[in-house]
C-alpha positions in Angstrom: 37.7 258.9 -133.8 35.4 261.5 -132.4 36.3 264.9 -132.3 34.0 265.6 -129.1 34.8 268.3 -126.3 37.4 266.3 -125.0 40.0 266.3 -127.9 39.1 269.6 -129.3 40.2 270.7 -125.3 43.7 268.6 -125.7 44.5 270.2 -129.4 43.6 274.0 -127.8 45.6 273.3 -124.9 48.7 271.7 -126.6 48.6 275.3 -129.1 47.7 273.8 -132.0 46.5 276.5 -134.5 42.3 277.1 -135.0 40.0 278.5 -137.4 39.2 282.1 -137.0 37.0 282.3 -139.7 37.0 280.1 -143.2 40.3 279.0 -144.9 41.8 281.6 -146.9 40.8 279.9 -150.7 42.7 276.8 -152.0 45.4 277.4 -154.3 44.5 277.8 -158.1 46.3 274.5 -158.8 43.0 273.0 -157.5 42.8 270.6 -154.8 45.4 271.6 -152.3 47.9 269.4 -151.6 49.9 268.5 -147.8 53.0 269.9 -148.7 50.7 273.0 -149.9 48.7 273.6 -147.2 51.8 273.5 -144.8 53.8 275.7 -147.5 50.7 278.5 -147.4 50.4 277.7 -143.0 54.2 279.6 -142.7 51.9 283.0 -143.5 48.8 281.7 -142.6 49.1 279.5 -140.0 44.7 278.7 -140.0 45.9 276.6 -143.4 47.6 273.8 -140.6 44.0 273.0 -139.6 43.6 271.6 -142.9 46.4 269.4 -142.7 44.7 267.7 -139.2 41.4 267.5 -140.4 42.8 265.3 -143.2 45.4 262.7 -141.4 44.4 262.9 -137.6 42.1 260.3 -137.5 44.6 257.9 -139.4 47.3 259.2 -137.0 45.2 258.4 -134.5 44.3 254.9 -135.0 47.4 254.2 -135.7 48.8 255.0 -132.4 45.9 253.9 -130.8 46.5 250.2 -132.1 50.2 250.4 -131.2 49.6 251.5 -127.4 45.3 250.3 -126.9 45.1 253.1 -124.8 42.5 255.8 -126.3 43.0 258.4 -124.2 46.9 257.8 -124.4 46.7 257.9 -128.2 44.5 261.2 -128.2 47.1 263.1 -126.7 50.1 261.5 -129.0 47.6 261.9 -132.1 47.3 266.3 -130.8 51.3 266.1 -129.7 52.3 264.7 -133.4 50.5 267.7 -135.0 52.3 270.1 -133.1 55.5 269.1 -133.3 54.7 269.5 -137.5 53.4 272.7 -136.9 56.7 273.9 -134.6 58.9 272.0 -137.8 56.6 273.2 -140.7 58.8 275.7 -142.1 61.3 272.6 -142.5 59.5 270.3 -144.3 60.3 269.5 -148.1 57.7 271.2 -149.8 58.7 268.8 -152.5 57.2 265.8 -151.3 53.2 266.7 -151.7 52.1 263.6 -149.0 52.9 264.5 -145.5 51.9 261.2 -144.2 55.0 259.3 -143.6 56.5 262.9 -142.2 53.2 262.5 -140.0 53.8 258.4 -139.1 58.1 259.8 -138.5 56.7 262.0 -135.5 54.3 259.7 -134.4 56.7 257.2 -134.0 59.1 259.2 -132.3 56.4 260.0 -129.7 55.4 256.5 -129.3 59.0 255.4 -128.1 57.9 257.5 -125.1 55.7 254.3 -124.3 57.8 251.8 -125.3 57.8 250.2 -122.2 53.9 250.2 -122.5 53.4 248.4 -125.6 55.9 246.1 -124.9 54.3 244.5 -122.0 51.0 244.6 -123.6 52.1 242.4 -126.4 53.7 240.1 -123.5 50.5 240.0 -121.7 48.6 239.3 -125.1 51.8 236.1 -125.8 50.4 235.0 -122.6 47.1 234.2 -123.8 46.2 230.6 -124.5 48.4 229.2 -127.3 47.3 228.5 -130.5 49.0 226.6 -133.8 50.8 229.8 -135.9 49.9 230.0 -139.6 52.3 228.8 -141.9 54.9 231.7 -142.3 55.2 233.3 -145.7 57.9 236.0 -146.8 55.4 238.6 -146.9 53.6 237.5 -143.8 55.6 240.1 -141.7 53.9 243.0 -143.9 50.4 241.5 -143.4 49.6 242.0 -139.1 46.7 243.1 -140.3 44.4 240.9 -137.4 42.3 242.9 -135.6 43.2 240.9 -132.3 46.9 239.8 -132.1 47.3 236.0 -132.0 49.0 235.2 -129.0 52.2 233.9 -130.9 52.7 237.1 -133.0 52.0 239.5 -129.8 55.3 237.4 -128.9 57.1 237.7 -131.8 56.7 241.4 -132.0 57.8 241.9 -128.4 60.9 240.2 -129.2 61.7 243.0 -131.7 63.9 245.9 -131.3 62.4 248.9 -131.3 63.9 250.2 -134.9 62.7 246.8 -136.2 59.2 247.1 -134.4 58.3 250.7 -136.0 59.7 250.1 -139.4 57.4 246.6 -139.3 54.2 248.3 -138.1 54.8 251.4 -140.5 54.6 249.1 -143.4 51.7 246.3 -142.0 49.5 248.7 -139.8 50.2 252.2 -142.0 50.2 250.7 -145.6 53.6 252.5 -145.9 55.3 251.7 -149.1 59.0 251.3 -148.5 59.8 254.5 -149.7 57.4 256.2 -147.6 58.5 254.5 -144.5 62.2 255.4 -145.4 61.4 259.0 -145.4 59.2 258.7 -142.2 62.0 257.1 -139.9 64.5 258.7 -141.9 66.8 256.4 -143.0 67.8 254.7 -146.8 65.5 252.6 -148.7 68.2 250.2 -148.6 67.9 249.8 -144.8 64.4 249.4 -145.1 64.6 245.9 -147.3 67.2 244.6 -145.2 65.7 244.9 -141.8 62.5 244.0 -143.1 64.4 241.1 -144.4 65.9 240.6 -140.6 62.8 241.5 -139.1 61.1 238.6 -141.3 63.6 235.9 -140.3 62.8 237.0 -136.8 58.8 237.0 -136.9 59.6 233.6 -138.8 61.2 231.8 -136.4 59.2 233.3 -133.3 56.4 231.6 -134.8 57.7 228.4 -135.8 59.0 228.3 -131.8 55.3 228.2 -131.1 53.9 225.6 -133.2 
């Protein structure tokens, strides 16, 4: 993603913090960490800047492969850093990667569109049909094409949204299931069994279509 005039326009108008001048210095620990740079933003809020600059363009695509809409996803991508800046001073400064805190926010602004991406994956199902790949027990984890086969745009329509974020977290964010417990908030325990729903699901979508 490009940071042109554009997006720097929809970060400054959504309040997102910006440099003054350079970064105050790293910490002496070395290499700052997420968890750092959003413990040292609560007194100097320029440290937040460092914290985009490292996960907005992953954000970013992300959401911009849920929805396809660039423009759509550019102002999700700048509305999920400043919810974190409004909720920095409660994040758990013990949990150095703020990624799947990141991927939480983004997916709570995405249900916003729901409606969206939902008839865009039932306008991609409509596409000419083709024969689905054999269905393994990881398969759900691995939507990884860059072009949703008609079948699976079906398939993942037919999921509830719960079912829908928690899938994508893990296939389209690499989220381990850990991190995508802590990003939707919920025990790692739920995450293996709706996966494991979620894969009986996707399973017999497909084999519906062969």
């Amino acid at each position: 993603m490009h940071r042109d005039n554009d997006w720097t326009k929809r970060v400054v108008t959504l309040g997102l913090p910006q440099r003054t001048g350079a970064l105050p210095p790293p910490s002496p620990t070395g290499d700052a960490t997420d968890a750092t740079l959003i413990g040292e933003s609560l007194t100097a809020p320029d440290r937040f800047a460092g914290l985009f600059d490292r996960h907005a363009d992953e954000i970013h695509r992300y959401v911009a492969r849920r929805l396809d809409d660039v423009t759509t996803a550019d102002d999700v991508t700048a509305e999920t850093f400043l919810v974190a800046f409004r909720k920095r001073a409660r994040y758990d400064l013990g949990r150095a990667d703020a990624r799947p805190w990141l991927y939480g926010i983004a997916s709570n602004l995405i249900s916003g569109h729901r409606r969206s991406e939902t008839r865009r994956l039932k306008a991609l199902a409509r596409q000419a049909p083709e024969r689905a790949a054999e269905f393994e027990d990881r398969s759900a984890e691995r939507v990884t094409a860059d072009r949703l086969r008609p079948a699976l745009a079906a398939a993942l329509a037919g999921l509830g949204s719960a079912e829908r974020d928690l899938l994508l977290l893990v296939a389209w964010a690499d989220l381990s299931y850990e991190e995508a417990a802590q990003a939707l908030g919920i025990p790692i325990g739920t995450v293996r069994s709706r996966l494991s729903r979620t894969r009986t699901k996707i399973r017999r979508s497909l084999e519906s279509h062969r």
